[in-house]
C-alpha positions in Angstrom: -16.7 -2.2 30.7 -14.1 -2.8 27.9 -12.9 -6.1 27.4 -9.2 -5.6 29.1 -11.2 -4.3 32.2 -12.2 -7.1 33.9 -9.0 -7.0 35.9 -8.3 -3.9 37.6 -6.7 -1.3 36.0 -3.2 0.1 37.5 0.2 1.0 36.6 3.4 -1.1 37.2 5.9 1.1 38.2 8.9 -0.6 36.3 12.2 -0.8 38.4 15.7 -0.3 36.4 17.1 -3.9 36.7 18.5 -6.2 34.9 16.0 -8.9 34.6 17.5 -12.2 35.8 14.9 -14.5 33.5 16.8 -13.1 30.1 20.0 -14.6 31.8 18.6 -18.0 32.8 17.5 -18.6 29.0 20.4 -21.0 27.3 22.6 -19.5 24.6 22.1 -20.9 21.3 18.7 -22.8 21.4 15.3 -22.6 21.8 13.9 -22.7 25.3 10.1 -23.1 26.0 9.1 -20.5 27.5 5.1 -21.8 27.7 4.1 -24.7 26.3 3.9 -24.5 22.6 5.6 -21.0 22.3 10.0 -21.1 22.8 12.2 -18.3 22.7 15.9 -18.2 21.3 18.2 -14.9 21.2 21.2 -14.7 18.3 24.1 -12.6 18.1 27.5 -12.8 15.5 24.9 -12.2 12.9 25.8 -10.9 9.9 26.0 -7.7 9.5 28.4 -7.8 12.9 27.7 -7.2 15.5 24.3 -7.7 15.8 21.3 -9.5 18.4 18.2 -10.4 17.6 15.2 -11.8 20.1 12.8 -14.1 18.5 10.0 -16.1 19.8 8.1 -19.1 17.9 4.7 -20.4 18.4 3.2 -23.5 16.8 0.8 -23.4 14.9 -0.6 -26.7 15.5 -0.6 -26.7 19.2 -4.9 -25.4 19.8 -3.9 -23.8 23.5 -2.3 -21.2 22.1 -3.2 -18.3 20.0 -2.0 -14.6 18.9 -3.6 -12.0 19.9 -3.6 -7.8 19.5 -3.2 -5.3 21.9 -4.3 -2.2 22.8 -3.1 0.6 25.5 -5.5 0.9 28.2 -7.2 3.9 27.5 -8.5 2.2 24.1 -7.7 3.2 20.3 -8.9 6.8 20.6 -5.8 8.8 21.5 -4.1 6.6 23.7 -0.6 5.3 23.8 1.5 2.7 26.5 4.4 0.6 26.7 4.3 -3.1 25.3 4.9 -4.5 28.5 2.2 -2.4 30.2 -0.3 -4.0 27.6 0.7 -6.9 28.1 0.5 -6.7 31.8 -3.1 -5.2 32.0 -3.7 -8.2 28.7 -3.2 -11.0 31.1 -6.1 -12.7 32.3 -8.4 -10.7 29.8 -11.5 -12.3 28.4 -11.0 -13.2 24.7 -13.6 -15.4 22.2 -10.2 -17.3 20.9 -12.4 -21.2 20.1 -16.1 -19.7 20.5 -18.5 -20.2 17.7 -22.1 -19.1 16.3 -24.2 -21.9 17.9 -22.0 -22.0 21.1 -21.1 -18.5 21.9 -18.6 -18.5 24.5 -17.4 -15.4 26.9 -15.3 -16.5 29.3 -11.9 -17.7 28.2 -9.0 -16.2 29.5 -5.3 -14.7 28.5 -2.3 -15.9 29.9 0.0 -13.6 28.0 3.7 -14.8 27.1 5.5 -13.0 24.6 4.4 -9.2 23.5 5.6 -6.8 20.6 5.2 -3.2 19.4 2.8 -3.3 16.7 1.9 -0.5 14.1 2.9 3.2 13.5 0.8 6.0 15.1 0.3 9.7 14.8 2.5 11.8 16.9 0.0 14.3 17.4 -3.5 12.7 17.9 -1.4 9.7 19.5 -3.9 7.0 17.1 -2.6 4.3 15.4 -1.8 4.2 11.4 -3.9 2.1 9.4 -6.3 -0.6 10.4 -6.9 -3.1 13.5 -8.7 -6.5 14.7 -8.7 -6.9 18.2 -10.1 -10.8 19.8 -12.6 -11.2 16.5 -13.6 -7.3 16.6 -12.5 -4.6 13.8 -11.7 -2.5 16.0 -10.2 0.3 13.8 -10.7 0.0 9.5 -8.0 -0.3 7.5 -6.8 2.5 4.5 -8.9 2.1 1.5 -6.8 1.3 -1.2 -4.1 2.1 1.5 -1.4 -0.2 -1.0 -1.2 -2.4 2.3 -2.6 -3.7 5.3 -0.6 -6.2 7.3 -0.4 -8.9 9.4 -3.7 -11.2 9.8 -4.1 -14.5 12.1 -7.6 -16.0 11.4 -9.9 -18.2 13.7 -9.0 -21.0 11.6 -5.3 -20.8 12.7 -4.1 -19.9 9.7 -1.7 -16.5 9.2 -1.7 -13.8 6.4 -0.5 -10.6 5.1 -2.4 -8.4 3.2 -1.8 -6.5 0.3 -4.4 -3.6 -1.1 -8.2 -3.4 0.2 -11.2 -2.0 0.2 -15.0 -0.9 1.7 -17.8 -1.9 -0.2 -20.9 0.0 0.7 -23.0 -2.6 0.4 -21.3 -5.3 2.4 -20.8 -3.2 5.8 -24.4 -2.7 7.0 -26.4 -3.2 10.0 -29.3 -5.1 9.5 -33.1 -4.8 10.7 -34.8 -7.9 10.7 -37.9 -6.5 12.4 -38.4 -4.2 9.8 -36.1 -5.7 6.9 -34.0 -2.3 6.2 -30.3 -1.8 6.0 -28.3 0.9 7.1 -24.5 1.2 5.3 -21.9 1.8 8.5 -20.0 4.8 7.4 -17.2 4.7 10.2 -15.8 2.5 13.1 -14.3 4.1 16.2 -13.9 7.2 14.9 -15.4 10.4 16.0 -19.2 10.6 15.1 -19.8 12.9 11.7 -22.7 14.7 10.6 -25.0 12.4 8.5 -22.8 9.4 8.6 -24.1 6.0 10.8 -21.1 5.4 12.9 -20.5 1.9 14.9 -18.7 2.2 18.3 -16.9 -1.0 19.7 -15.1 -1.8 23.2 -12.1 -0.9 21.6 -12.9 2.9 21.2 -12.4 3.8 24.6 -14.8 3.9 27.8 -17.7 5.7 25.6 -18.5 7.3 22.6 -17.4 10.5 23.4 -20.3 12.0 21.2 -22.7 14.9 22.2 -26.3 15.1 23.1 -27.3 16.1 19.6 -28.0 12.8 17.9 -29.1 9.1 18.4 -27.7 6.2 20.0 -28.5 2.8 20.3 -26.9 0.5 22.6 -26.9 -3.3 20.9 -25.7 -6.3 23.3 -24.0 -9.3 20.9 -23.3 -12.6 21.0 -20.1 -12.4 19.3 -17.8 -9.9 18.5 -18.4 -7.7 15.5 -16.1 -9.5 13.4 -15.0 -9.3 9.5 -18.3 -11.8 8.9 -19.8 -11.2 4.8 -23.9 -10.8 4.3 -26.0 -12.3 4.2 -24.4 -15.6 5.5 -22.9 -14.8 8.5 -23.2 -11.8 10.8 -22.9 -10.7 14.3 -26.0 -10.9 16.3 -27.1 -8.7 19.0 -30.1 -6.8 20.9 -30.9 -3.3 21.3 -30.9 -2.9 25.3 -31.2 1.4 24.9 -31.9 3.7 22.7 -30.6 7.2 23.7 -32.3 10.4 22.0 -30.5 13.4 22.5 -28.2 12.3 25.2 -24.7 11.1 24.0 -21.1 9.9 25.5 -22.6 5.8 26.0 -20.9 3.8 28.2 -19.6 1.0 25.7 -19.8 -2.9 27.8 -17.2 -5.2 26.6 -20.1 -7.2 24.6 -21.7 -4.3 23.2 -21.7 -1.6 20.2 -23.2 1.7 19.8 -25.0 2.6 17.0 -24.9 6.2 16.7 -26.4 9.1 14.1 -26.7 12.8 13.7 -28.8 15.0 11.2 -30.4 13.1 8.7 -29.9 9.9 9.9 -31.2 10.0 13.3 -35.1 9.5 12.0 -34.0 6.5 9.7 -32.2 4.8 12.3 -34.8 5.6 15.2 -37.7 4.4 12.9 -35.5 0.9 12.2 -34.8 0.3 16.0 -36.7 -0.7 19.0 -35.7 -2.1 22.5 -35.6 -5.9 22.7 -35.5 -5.9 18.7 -32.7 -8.5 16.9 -30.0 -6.3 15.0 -27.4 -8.1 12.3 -24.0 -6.2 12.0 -22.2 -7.5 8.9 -18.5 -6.6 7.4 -16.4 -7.3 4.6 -12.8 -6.2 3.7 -12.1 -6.9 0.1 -8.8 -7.6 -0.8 -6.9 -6.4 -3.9 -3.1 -6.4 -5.3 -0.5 -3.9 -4.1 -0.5 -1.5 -6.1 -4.0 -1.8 -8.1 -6.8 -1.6 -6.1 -9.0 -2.6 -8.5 -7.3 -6.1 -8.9 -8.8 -9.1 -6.9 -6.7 -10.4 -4.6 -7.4 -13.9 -3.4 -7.2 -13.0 0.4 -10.3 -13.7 2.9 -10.6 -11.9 5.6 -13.8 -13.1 7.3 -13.3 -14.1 10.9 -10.0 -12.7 11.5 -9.3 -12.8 15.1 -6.0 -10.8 15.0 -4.4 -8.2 13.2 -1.9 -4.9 13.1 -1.0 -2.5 10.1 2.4 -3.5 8.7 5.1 -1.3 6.9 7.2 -3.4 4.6 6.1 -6.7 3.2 9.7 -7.9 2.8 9.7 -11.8 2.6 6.6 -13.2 0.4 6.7 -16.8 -0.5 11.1 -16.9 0.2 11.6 -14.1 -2.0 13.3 -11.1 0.0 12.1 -7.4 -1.4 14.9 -5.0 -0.3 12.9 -1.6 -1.3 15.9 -0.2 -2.1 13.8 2.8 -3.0 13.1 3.9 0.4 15.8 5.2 2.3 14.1 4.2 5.8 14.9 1.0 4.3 18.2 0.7 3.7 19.7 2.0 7.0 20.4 -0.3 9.6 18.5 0.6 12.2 16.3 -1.8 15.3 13.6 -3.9 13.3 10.5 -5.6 14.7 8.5 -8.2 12.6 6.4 -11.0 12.5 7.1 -14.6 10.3 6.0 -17.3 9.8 6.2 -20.7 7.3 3.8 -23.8 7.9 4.7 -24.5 11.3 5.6 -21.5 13.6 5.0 -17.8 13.6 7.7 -15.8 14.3 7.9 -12.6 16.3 11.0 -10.4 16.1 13.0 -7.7 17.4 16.5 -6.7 16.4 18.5 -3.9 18.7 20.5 -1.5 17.2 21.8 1.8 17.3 25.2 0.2 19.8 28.0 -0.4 17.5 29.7 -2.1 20.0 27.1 -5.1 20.7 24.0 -4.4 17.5 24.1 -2.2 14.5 20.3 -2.8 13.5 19.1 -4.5 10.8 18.7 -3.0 6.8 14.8 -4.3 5.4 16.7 -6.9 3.1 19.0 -7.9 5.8 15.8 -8.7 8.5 14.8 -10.8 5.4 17.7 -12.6 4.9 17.6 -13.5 8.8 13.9 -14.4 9.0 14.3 -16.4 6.0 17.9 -18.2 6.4 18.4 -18.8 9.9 14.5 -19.1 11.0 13.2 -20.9 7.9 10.1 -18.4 7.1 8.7 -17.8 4.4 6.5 -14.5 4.9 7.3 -11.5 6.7 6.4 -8.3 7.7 7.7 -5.6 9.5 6.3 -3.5 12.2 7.1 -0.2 13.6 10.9 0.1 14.4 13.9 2.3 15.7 13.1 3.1 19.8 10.2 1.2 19.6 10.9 -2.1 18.6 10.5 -4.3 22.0 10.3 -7.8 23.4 8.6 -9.0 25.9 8.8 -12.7 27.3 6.9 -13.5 30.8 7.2 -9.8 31.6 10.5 -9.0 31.4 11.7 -6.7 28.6 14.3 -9.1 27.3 16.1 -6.3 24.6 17.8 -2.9 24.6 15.4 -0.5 24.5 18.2 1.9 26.0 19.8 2.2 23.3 17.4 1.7 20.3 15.9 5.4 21.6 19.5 6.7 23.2 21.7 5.9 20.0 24.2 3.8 22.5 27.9 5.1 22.0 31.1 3.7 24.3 30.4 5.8 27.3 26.9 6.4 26.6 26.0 2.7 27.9 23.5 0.6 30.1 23.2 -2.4 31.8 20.7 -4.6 29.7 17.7 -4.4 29.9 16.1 -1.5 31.5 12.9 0.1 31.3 11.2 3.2 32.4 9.3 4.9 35.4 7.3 7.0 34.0 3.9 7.2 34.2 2.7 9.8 31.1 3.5 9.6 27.7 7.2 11.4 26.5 7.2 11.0 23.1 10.7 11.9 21.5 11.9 13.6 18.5 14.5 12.5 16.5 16.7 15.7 18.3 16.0 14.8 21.5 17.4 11.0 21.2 20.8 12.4 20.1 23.7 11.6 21.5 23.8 15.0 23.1 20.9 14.4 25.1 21.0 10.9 26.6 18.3 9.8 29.2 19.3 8.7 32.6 16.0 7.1 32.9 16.2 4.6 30.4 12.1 3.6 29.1 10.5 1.9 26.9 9.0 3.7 24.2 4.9 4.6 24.0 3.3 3.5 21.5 -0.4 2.8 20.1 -0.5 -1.2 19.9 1.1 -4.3 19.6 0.6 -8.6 18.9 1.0 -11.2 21.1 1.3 -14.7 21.9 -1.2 -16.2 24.4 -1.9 -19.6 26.4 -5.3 -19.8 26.2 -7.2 -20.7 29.5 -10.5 -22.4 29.4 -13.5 -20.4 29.9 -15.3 -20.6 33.7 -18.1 -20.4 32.2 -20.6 -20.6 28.7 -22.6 -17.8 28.3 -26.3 -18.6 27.5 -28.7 -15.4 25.8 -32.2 -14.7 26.3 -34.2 -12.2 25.3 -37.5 -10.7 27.0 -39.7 -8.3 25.6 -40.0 -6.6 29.2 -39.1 -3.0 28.9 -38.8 0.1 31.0 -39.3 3.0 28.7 -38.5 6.8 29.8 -39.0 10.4 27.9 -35.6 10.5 26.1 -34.4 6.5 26.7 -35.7 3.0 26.1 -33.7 1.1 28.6 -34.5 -2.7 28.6 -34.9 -4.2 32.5 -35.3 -8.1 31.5 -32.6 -10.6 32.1 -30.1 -11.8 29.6 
């Protein structure tokens, strides 16, 4: 069972309303909208006209925590409005405040502010670049990409990352029982010949895999996090081994271990039911532009994180990239801030010259930095899909930021969509010419938000039994824990 499926699994059918909550919010100020997390919206911005939806959480207040999320059908093709994952987010089990010795599963989101997150592939519908998901890399980022993005470590403290890299050597699985290491070639991706591939709750409900190769079913006590050998690691348990029979059902505290060709013997003669299995990974971090200079930029136990697109505001400085004409047109703009105190989510409509233009790159900078006070910044996917979500209501245009809004072409704000399948649009078909009567948001592959963190009901406690069942083409472990 993945992790966002302990509550049930359904679709809101979203009515087209205009949500009364983004009309009870004062003009002008910040309003808590959950303790330790306030919202503010701001117009006569300059370029005029122009609106802009931001929410701030505190850094310093420990009940609340950022988060990634991921449409419900899990990173592998999939795609779904922000405010669908945010609805089918709330009241999922995270590990936001467990540690080694006290492993905790059990706490709890209550989800309050959502955003669209990174760029995705039209075709295969999967996201661009890399992804950690509550502690687990979910999805690796580019080697040597030029840039990752945004980062929020279990130490509270938020990033942005420049240049990185794999090293062999320093993502392995690890066989105490027989003291040999296996280098993990890919993470939720399809299985490859020859290549030892590592399967996380994230993927989607299984593997997907055929019945020509290997698999090994490990149970952990944590999440397979960025965590450096030989220091740290994740810790699990082989609870099946699978030979010859693919597609495993992936729990939402498990992995998959799976091989084909060459590999299957080596990882079969390394694994048995019951047996302890260390999962270590490292992402090494190096300068924009040089991937073979150091950056000083630890990634180990980061709990969040989305690929970003333009690293605009580092350290107060604004970078325009004037270079890049996606840049330097004024178009709807989500990012994420943040200085010592608060991080900042935020979305900018455009597209309606009549109430918000959009936002040039160096123009979001100058906002973040002037009027909010950050100091980093990074911007996210933007045009139709740049969204806000507060308390499940979709507080911006996202009408117009797909429609291209122009006098009669107009809606009451905001509205959102019925549909129930994915309609992904091309630049053509969001002309003027073609305007939607049902106004949507946009699909896309992920997103960040801003959680309340409930206490855990519970603290999980691990055994382990050597009492096996063992069949002709599985080792299936019977014992409790």
């Amino acid at each position: 069972m993945r992790i966002y499926r302990f509550i049930s699994m359904f679709m809101v059918f979203l009515i087209l309303s205009t949500p009364t909550y983004a009309r009870e919010l004062p003009d002008g100020e910040w309003t808590p909208v959950a303790e330790g997390i306030d919202y503010q919206e701001f117009d006569a911005l300059s370029p005029s006209p122009n609106h802009a939806y931001v929410a701030r959480m505190d850094r310093n207040d420990l009940d609340v925590t950022l988060e990634s999320s991921i449409p419900h059908g899990g990173l592998y093709g999939s795609l779904e409005t922000v405010s669908g994952m945010a609805d089918h987010a709330e009241q999922a089990i995270n590990y936001w405040g467990s540690t080694f010795v006290t492993p905790t599963w059990g706490a709890r989101n209550d989800v309050v502010v959502a955003i669209n997150g990174s760029y995705f592939d039209f075709d295969t519908k999967i996201m661009t670049g890399g992804m950690i998901n509550s502690g687990w890399y979910a999805k690796r980022f580019e080697d040597c990409g030029g840039f990752t993005g945004f980062g929020w470590n279990s130490s509270r403290v938020p990033f942005i990352g420049e240049n990185d890299k794999h090293k062999p050597d320093k993502n392995i699985v690890v066989f105490p029982v027989t003291g040999a290491t296996m280098e993990i070639s890919t993470v939720n991706v399809p299985r490859v010949l020859d290549k030892l591939a590592l399967f996380t709750p994230q993927y989607a409900e299984s593997t997907l895999t055929s019945d020509n190769g290997v698999e090994v079913l490990v149970e952990l006590t944590r999440p397979a996090m960025l965590l450096p050998e030989p220091n740290v690691y994740a810790r699990g348990y082989v609870r099946e081994i699978k030979i010859g029979d693919g597609d495993t059902i992936i729990p939402f505290d498990h992995v998959v271990l799976s091989a084909k060709g060459a590999l299957t013997e080596t990882l079969l003669a390394n694994v048995s039911v019951g047996a302890e299995v260390r999962i270590s990974q490292e992402l090494t971090s190096a300068k924009s532009g040089n991937c073979d200079t150091p950056l000083a930029l630890d990634w180990t136990k980061t709990y969040a994180s989305v690929q970003g697109h333009y690293y605009f505001l580092k350290n107060g400085v604004v970078k325009a990239y004037d270079d890049d004409p996606n840049a330097i047109v004024r178009n709807p703009r989500t990012a994420i801030a943040y200085n010592d105190q608060y991080v900042f989510f935020i979305v900018v409509d455009g597209r309606d010259p009549l109430v918000s233009v959009g936002m040039t790159i160096e123009e979001l900078g100058v906002f973040a930095r002037d009027t909010l006070g950050a100091l980093y910044a990074v911007a996210q996917e933007g045009g139709g899909s740049s969204t806000m979500v507060v308390n499940g209501e979709v507080m911006n245009n996202v009408y117009c930021n797909n429609v291209y809004c122009m006098y009669n072409y107009r809606s009451i704000l905001p509205l959102v969509s019925k549909q129930t399948t994915p309609k992904l649009l091309s630049e053509q078909a969001q002309s003027l010419k073609t305007p939607y009567a049902d106004d949507y948001q946009r699909w896309v592959a992920n997103g960040m938000l801003m959680v309340v963190v409930q206490p855990p009901a519970f603290t999980s406690t691990f055994t382990v039994t050597q009492q096996v069942t063992l069949t002709q083409t599985s080792y299936v472990y019977t014992g409790p824990g």
